[in-house]
Backbone of each chain as ProteinMPNN parsed JSONL, in Angstrom:
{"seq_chain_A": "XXXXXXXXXXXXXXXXXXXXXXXXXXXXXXXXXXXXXXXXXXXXXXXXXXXXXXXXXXXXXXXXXXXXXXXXXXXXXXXXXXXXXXXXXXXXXXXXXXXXXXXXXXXXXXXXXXXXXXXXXXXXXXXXXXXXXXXXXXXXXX", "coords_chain_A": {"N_chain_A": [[0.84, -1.194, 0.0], [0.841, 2.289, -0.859], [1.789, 5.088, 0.689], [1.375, 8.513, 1.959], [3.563, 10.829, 1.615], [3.276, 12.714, 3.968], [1.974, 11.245, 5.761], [3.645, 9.017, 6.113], [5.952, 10.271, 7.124], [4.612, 10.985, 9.648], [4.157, 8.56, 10.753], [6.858, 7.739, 11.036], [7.725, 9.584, 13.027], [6.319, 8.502, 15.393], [7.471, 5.993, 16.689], [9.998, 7.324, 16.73], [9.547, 9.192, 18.8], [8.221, 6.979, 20.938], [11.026, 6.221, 20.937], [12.724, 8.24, 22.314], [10.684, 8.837, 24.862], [11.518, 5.973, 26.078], [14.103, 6.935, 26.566], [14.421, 8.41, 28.289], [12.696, 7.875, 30.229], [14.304, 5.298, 30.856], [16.68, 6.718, 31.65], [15.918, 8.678, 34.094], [15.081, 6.718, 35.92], [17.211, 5.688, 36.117], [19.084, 7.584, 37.397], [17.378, 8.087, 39.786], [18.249, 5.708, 41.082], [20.505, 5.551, 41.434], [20.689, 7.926, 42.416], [19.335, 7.104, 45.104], [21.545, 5.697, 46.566], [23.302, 7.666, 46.925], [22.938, 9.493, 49.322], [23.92, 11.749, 50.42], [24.766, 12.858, 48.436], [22.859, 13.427, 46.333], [21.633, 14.866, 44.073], [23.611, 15.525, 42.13], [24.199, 12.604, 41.545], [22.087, 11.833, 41.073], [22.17, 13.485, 38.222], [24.27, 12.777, 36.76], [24.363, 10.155, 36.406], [21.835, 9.62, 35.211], [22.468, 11.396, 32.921], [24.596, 9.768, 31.564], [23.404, 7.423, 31.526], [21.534, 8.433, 29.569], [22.156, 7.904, 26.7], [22.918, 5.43, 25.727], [20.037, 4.245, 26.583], [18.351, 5.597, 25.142], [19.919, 4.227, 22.708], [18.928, 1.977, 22.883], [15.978, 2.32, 22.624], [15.918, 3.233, 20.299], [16.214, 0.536, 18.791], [14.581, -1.531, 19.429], [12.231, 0.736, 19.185], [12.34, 2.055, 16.778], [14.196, 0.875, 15.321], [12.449, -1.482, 13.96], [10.661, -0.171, 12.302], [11.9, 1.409, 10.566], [14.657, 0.734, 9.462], [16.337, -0.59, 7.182], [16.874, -3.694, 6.306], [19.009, -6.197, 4.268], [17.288, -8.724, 2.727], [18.971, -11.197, 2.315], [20.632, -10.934, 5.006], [22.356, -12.069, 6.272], [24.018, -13.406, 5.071], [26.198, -11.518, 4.551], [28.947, -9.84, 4.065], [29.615, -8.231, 5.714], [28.614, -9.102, 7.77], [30.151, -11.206, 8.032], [32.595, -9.784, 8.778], [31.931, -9.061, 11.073], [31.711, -11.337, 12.551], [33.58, -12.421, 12.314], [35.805, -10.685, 13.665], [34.608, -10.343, 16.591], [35.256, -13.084, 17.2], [38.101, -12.897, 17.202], [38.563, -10.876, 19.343], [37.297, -11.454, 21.768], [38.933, -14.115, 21.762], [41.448, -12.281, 22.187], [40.567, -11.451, 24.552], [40.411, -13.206, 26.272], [43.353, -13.791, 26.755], [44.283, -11.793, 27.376], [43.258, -11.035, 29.807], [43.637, -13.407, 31.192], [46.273, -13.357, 31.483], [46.856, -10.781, 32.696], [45.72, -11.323, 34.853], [46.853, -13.696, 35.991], [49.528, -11.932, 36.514], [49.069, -10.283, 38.239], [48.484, -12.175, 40.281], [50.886, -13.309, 41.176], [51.979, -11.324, 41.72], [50.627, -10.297, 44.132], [48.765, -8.144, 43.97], [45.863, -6.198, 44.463], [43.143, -4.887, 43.073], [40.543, -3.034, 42.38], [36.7, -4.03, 41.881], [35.666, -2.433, 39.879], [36.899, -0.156, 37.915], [38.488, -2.003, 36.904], [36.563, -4.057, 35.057], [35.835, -2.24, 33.707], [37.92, -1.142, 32.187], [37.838, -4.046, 30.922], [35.978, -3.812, 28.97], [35.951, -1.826, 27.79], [38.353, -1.954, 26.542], [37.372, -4.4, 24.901], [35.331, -3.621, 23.105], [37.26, -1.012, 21.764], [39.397, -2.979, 20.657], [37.52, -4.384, 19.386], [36.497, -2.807, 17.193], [38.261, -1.801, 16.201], [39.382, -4.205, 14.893], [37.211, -4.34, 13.278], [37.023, -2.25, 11.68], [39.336, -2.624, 10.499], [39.275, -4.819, 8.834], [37.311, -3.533, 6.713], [39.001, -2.252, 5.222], [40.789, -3.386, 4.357]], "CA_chain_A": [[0.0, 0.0, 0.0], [1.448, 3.393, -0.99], [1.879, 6.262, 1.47], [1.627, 9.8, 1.449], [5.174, 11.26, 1.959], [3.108, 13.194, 5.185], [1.591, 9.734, 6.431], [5.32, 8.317, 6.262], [6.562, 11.041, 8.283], [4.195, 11.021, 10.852], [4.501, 7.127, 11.368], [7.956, 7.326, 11.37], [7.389, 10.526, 14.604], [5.856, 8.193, 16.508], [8.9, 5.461, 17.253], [11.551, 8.569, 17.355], [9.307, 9.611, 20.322], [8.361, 6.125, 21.952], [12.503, 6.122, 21.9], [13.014, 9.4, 23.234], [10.302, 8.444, 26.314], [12.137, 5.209, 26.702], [15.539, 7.224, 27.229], [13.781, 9.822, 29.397], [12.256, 6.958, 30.908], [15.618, 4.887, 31.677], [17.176, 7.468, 32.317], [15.242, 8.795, 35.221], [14.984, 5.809, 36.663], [18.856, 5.434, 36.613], [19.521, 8.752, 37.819], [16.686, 8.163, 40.373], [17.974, 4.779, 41.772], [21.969, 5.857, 41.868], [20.43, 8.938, 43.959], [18.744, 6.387, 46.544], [22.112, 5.014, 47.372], [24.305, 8.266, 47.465], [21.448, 10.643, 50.089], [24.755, 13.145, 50.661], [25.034, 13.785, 46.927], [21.384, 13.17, 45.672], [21.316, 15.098, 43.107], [24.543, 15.183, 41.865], [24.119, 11.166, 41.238], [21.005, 11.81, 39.742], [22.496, 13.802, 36.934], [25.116, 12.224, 36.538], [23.784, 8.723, 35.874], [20.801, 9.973, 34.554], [23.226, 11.794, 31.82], [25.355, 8.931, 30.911], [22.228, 6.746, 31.007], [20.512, 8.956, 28.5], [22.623, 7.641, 25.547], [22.57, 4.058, 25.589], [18.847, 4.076, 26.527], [18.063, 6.154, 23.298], [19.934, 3.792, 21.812], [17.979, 0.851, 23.144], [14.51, 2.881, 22.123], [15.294, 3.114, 18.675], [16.512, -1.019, 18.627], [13.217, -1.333, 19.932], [11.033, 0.932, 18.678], [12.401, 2.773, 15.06], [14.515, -0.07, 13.633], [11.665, -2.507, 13.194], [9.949, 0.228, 11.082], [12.499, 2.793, 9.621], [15.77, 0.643, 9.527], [16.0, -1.483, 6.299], [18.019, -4.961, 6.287], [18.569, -6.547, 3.385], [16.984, -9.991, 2.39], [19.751, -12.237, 3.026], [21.895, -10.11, 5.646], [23.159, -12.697, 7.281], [25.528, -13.718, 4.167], [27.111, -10.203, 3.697], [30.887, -9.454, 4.043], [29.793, -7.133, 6.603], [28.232, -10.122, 9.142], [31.519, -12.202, 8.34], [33.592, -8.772, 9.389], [31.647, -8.73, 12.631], [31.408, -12.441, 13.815], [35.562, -12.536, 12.696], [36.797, -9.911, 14.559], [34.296, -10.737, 17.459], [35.669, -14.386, 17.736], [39.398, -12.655, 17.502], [37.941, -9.934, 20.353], [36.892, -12.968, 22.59], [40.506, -14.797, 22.396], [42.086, -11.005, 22.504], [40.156, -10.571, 26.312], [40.914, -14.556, 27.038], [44.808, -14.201, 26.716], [44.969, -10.494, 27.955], [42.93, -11.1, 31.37], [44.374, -14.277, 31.813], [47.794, -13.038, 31.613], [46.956, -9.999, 33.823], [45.567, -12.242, 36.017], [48.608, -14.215, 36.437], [50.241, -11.233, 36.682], [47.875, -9.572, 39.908], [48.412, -13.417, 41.659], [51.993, -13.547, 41.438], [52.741, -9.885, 42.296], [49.852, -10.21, 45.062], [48.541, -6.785, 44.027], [44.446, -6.06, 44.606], [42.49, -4.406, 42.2], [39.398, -2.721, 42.79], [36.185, -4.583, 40.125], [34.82, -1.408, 38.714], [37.926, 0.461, 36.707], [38.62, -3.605, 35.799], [35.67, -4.19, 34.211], [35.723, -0.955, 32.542], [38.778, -1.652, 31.446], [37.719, -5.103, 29.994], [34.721, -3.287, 28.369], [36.446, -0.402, 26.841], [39.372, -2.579, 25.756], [37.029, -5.396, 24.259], [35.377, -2.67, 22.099], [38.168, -0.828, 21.072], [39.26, -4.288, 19.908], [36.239, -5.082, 17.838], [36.278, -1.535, 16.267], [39.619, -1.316, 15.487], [39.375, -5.322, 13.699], [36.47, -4.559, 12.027], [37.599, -1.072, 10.158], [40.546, -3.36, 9.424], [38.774, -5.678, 7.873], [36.622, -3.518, 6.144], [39.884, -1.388, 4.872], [41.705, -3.982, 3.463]], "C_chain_A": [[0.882, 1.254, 0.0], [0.79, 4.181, 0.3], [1.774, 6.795, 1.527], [2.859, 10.057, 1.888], [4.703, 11.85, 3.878], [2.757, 12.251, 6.316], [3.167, 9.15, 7.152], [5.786, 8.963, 7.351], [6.251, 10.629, 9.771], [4.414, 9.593, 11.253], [5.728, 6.713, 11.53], [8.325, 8.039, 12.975], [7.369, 9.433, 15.639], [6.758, 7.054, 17.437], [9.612, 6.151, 17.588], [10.873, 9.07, 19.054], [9.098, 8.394, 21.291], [10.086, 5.998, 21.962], [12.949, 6.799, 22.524], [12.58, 9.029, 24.799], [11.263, 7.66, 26.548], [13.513, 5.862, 27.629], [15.193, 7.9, 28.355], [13.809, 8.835, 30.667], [13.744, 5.76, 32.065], [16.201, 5.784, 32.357], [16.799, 8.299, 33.745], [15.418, 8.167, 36.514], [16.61, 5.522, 37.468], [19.017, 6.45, 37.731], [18.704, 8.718, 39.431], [17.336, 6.984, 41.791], [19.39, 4.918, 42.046], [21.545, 6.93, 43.442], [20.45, 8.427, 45.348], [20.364, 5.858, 47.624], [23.507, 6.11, 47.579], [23.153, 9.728, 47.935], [22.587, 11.674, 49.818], [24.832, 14.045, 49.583], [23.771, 13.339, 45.864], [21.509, 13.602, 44.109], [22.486, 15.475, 41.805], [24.557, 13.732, 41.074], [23.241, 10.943, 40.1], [21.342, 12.718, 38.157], [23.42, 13.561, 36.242], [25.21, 11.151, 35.671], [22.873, 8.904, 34.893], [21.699, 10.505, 33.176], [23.484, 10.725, 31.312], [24.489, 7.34, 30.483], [20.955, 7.272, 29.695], [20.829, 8.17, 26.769], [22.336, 6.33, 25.081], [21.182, 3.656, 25.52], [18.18, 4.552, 25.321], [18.164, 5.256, 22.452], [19.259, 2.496, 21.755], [16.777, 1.1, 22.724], [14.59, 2.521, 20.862], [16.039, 1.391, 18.607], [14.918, -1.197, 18.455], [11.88, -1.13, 19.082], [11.12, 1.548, 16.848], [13.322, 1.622, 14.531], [13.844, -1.414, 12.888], [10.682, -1.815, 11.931], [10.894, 0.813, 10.431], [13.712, 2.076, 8.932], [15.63, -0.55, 8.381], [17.597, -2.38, 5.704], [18.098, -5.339, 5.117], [17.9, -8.263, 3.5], [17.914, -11.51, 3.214], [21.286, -11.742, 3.754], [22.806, -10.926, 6.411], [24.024, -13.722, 6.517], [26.501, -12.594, 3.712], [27.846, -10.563, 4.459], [30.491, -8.479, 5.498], [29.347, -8.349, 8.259], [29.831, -10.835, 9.446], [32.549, -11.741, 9.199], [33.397, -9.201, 11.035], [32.125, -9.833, 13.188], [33.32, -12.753, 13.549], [35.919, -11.791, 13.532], [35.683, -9.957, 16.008], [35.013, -12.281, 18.175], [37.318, -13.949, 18.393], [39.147, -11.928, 18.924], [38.319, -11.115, 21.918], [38.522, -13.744, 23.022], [41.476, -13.429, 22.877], [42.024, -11.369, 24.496], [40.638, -11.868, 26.788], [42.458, -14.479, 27.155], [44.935, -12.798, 27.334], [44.888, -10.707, 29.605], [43.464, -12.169, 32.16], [46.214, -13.98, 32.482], [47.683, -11.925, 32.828], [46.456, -10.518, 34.859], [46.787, -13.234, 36.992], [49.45, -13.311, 37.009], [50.376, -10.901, 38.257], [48.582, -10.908, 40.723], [49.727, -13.075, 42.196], [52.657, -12.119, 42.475], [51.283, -9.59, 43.845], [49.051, -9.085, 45.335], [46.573, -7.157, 43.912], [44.076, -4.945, 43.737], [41.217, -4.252, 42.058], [38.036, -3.121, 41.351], [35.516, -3.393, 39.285], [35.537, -1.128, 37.961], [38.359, -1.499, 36.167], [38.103, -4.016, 35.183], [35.204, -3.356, 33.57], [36.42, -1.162, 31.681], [38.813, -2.7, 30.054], [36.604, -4.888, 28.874], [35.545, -2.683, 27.149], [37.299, -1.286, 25.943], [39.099, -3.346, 24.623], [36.275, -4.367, 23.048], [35.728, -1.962, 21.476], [38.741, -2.147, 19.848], [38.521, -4.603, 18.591], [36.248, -4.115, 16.697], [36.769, -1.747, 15.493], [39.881, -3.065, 13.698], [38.138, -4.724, 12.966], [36.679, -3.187, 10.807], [38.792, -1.722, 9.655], [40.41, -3.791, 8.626], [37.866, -5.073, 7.058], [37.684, -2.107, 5.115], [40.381, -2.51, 3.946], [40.651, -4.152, 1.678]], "O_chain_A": [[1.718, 1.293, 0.902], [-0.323, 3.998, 0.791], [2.057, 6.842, 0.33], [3.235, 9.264, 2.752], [5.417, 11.58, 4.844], [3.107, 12.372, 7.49], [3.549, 8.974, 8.308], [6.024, 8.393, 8.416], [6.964, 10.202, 10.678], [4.986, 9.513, 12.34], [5.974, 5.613, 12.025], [8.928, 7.456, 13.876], [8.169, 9.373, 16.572], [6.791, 7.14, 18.664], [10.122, 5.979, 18.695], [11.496, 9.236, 20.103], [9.626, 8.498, 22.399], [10.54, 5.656, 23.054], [13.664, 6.387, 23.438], [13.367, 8.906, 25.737], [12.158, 8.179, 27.215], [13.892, 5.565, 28.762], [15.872, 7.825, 29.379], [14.518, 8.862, 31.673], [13.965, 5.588, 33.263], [16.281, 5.729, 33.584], [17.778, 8.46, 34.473], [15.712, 8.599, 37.629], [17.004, 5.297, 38.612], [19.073, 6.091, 38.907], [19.324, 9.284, 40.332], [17.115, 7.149, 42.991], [19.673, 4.324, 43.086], [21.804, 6.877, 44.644], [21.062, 8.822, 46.34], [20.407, 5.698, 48.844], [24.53, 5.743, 48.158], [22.724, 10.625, 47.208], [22.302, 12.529, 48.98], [24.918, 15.272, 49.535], [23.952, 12.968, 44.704], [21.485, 12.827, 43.153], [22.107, 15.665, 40.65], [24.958, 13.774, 39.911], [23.3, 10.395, 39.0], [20.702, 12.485, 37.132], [23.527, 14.043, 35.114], [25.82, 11.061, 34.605], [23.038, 8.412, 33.777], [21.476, 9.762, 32.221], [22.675, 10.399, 30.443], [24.74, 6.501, 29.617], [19.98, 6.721, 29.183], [19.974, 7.959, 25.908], [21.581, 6.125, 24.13], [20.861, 2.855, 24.643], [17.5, 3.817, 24.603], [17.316, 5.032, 21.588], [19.031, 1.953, 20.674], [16.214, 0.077, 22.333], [13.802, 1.791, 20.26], [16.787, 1.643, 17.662], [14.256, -0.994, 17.437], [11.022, -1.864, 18.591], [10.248, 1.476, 15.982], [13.25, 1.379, 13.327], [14.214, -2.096, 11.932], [10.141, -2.407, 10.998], [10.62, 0.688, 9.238], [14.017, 2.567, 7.846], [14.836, -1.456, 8.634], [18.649, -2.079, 5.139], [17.155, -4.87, 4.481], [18.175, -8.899, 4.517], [17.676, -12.335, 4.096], [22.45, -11.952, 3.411], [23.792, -10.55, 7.045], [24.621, -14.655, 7.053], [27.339, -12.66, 2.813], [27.693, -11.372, 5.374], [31.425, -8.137, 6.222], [29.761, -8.265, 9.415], [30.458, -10.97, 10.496], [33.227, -12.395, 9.991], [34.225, -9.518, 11.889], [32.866, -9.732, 14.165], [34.104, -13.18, 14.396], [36.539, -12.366, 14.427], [36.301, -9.259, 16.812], [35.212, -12.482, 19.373], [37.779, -14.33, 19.469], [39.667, -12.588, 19.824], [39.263, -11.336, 22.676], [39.059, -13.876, 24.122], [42.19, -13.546, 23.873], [42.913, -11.479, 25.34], [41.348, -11.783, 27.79], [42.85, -15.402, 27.868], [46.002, -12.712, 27.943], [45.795, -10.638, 30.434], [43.729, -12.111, 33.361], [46.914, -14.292, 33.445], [48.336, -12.115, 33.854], [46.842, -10.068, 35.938], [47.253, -13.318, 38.129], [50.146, -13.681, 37.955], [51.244, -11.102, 39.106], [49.202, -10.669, 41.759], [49.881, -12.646, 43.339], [53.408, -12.013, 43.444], [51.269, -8.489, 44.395], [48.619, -8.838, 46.46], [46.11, -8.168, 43.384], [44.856, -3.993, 43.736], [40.578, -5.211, 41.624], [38.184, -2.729, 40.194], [34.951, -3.518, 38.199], [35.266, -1.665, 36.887], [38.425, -1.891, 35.002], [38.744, -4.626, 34.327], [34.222, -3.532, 32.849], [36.046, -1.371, 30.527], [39.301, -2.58, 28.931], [36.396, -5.728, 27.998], [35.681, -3.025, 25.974], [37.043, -1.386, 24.743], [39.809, -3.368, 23.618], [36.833, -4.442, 21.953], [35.063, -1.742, 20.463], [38.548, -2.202, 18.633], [38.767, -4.901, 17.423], [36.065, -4.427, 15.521], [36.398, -1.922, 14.333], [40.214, -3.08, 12.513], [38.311, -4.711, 11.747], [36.54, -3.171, 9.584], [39.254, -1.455, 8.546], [41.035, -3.574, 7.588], [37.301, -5.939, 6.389], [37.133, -1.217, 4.465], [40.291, -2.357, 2.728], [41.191, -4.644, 0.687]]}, "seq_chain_B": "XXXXXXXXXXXXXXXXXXXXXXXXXXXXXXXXXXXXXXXXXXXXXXXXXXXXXXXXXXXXXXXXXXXX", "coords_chain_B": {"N_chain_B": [[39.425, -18.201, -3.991], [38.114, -18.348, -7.063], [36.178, -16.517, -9.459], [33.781, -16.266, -11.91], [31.851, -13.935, -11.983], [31.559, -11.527, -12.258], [31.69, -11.327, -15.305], [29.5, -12.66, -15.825], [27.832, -11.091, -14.874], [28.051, -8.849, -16.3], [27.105, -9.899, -18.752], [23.986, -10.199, -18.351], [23.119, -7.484, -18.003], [23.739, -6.057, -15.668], [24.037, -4.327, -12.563], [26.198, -3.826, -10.215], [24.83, -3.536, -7.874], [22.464, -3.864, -8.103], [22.613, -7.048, -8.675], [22.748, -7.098, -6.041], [20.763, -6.485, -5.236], [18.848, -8.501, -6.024], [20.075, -10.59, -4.871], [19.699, -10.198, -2.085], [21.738, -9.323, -0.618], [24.34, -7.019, 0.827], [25.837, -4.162, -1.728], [28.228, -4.035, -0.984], [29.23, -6.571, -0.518], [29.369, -7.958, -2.792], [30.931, -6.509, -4.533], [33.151, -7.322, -2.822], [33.23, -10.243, -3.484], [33.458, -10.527, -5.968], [35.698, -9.287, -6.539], [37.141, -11.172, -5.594], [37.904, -11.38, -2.555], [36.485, -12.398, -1.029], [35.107, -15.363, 0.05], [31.85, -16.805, -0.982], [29.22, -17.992, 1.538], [28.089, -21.356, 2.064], [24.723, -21.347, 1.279], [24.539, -18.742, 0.206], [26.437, -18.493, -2.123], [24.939, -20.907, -3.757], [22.658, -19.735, -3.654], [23.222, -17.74, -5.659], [24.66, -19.181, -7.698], [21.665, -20.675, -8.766], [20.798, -18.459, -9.624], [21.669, -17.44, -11.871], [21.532, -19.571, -13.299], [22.825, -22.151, -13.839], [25.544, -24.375, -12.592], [27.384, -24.476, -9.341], [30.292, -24.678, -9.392], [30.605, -23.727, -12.043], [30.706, -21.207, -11.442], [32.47, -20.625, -9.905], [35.508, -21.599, -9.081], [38.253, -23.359, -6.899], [40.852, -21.715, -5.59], [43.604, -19.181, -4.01], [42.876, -18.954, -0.858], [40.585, -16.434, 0.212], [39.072, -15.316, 1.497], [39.109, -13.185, 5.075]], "CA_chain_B": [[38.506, -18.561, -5.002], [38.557, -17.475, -8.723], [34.807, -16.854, -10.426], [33.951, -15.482, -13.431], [30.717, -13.306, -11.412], [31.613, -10.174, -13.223], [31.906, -11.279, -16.674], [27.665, -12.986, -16.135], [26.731, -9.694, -14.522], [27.989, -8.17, -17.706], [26.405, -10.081, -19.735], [23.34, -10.031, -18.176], [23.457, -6.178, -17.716], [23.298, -5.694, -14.33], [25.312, -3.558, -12.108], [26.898, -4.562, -8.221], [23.639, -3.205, -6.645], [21.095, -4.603, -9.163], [22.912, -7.801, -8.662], [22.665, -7.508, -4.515], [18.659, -6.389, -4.573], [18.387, -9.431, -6.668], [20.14, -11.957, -4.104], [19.181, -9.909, -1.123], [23.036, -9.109, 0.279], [24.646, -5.866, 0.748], [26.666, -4.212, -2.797], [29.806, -4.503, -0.523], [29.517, -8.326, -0.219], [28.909, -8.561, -4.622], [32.31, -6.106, -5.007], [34.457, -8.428, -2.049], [33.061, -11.517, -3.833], [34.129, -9.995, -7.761], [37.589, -9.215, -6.289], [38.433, -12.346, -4.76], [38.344, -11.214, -1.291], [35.492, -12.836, -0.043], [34.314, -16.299, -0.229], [30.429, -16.415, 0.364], [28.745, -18.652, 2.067], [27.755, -22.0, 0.705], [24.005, -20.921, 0.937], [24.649, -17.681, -0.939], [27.08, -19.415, -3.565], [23.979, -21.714, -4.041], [21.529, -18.976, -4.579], [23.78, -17.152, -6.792], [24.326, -20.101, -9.496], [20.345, -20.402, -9.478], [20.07, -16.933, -10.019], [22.24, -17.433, -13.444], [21.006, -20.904, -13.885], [24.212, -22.732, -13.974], [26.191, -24.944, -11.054], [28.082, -23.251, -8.307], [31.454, -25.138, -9.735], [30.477, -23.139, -13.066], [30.75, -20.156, -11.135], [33.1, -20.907, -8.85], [36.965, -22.744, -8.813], [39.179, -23.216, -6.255], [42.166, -21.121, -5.81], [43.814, -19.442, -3.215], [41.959, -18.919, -0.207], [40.758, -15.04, 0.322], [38.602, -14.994, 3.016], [39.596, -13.053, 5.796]], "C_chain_B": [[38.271, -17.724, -6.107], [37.251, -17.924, -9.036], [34.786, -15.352, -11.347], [32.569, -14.077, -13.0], [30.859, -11.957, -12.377], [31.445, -10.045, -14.428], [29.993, -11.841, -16.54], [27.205, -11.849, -15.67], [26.387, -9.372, -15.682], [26.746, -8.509, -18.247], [24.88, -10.563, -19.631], [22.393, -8.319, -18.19], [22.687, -5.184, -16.65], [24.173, -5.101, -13.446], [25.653, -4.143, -10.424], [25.289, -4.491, -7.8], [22.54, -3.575, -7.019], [21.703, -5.752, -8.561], [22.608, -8.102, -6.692], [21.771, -7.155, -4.224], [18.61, -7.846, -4.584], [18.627, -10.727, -5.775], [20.133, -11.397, -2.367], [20.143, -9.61, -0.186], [23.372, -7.542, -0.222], [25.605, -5.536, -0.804], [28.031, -4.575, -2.177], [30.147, -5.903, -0.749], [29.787, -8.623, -2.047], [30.599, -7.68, -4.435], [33.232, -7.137, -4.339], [34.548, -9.465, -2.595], [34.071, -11.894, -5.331], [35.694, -9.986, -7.535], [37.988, -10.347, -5.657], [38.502, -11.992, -3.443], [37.436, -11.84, -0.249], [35.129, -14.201, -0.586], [33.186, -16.91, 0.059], [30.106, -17.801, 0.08], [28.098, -19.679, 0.759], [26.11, -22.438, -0.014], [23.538, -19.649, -0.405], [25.523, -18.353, -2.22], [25.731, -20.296, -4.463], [22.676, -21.057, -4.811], [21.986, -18.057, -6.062], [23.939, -18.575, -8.213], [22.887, -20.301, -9.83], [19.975, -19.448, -9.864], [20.803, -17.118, -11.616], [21.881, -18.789, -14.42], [22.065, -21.949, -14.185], [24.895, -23.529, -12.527], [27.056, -23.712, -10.777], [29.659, -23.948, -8.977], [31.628, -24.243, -11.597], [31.065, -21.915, -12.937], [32.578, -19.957, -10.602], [34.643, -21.924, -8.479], [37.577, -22.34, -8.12], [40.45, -22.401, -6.301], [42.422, -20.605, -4.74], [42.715, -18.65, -1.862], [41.905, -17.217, 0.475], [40.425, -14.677, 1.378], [39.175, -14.371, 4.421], [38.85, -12.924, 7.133]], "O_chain_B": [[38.243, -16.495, -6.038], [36.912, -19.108, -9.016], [35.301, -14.238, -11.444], [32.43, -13.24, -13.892], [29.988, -11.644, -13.188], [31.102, -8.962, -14.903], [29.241, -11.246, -17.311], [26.082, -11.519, -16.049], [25.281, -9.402, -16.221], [25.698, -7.865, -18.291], [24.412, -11.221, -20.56], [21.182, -8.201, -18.379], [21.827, -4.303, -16.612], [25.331, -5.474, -13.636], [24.986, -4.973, -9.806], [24.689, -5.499, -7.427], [21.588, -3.621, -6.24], [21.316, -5.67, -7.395], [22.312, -9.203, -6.228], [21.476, -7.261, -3.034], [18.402, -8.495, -3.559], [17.858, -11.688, -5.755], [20.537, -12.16, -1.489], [19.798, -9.557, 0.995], [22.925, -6.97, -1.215], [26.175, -6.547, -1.215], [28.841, -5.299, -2.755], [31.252, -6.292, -1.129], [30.457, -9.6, -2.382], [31.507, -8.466, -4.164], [34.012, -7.79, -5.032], [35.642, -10.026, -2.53], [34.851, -12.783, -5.674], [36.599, -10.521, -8.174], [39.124, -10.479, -5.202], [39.55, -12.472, -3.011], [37.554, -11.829, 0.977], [34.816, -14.204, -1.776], [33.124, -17.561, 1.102], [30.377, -18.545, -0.863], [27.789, -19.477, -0.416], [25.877, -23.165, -0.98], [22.75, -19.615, -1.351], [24.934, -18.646, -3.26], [25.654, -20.257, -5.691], [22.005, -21.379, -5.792], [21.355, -17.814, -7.091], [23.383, -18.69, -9.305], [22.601, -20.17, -11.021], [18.9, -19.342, -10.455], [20.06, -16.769, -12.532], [21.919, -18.985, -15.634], [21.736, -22.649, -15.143], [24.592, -23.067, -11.427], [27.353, -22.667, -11.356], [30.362, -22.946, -8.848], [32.701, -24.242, -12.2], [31.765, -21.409, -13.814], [33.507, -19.254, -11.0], [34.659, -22.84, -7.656], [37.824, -21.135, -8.166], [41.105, -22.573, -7.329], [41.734, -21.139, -3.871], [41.859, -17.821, -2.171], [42.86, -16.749, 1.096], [41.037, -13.96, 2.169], [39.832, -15.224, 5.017], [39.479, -12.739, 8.175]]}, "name": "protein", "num_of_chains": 2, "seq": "XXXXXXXXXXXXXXXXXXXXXXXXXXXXXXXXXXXXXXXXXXXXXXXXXXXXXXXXXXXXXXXXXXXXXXXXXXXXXXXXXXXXXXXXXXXXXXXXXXXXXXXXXXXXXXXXXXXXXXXXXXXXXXXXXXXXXXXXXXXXXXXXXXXXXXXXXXXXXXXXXXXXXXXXXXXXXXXXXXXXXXXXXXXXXXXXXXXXXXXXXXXXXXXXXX"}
């Protein structure tokens, strides 16, 4: 069934805003439930979290709610060059974090040093996505 | 893997992106495939020789391995 170009629009509005609420929505909540557990710096926490929760949640809205209508896959996406990129340099990613953490693990025992789990699992975050980035513009350079 | 994919586009006269509506993959995957840099899947290989009407060994000979 054809569209009007103004129809289109407006039905595309209405996901961009159920993702907006959602972020609003997470975000709130974040910002709301960090607050509960720092009273001295309430609101501080809450904008804080609430900020850095705004992004990701956005980007969870439109998963959600705009790329089942707006976002167009092709047919058989799950034979492109671009899936192969991902699930290669994900598998490399994967042995990357298995031989790095292991080794710094070894490292921490031997040298008996303690290491607090938040900046470590940032670490293993940030690192493992750098990682994936960096292989997959490789692979999509060569 | 060494195929002749470029020379049946031709002569069909169809271009990268005509050719990747038609089997439902991105144009990137039809250029990586043309150059040798990609060796697709042996679903897609499969739909591609029915799409020209011909075996996938028609299309398709061994050589050295591109895939990365």
């Amino acid at each position: 069934m054809e569209h009007t170009p103004e129809i289109s629009r407006q039905s595309r509005a209405i996901p961009g805003r159920l993702a907006a609420a959602c972020a609003l929505l997470i975000a709130v909540l974040t910002g709301a439930t960090a607050s509960a557990f720092r009273p001295e710096q309430a609101w501080m926490a809450f904008a804080v979290f609430g900020l850095c929760a705004a992004g990701p949640a956005y980007a969870l809205g439109w998963v959600v709610f705009v790329s089942p209508v707006d976002a167009q896959v092709s047919r058989n996406a799950r034979y492109n060059i671009e899936s192969h990129w991902l699930e290669h340099a994900a598998s490399r990613t994967l042995r990357d974090v298995f031989v790095v953490t292991g080794l710094l693990l070894f490292a921490l025992s031997v040298a008996d040093w303690q290491v607090s789990a938040v900046p470590a699992l940032l670490a293993v975050l940030v690192s493992a996505w750098i990682d994936l980035a960096v292989r997959v513009a490789g692979m999509a350079r060569r | 893997m060494h195929n002749d994919l470029p020379d049946r586009r031709r002569s069909h006269g169809w271009s990268q992106a005509h050719l990747a509506e038609l089997l439902g993959v991105s144009r990137q995957t039809i250029i990586s495939i043309e150059r040798g840099r990609f060796d697709p899947s042996l679903p897609l290989a499969f739909l591609i020789a029915e799409l020209f009407g011909c075996r996938i060994e028609d299309i398709f000979c061994p050589g050295t391995d591109s895939s990365r």
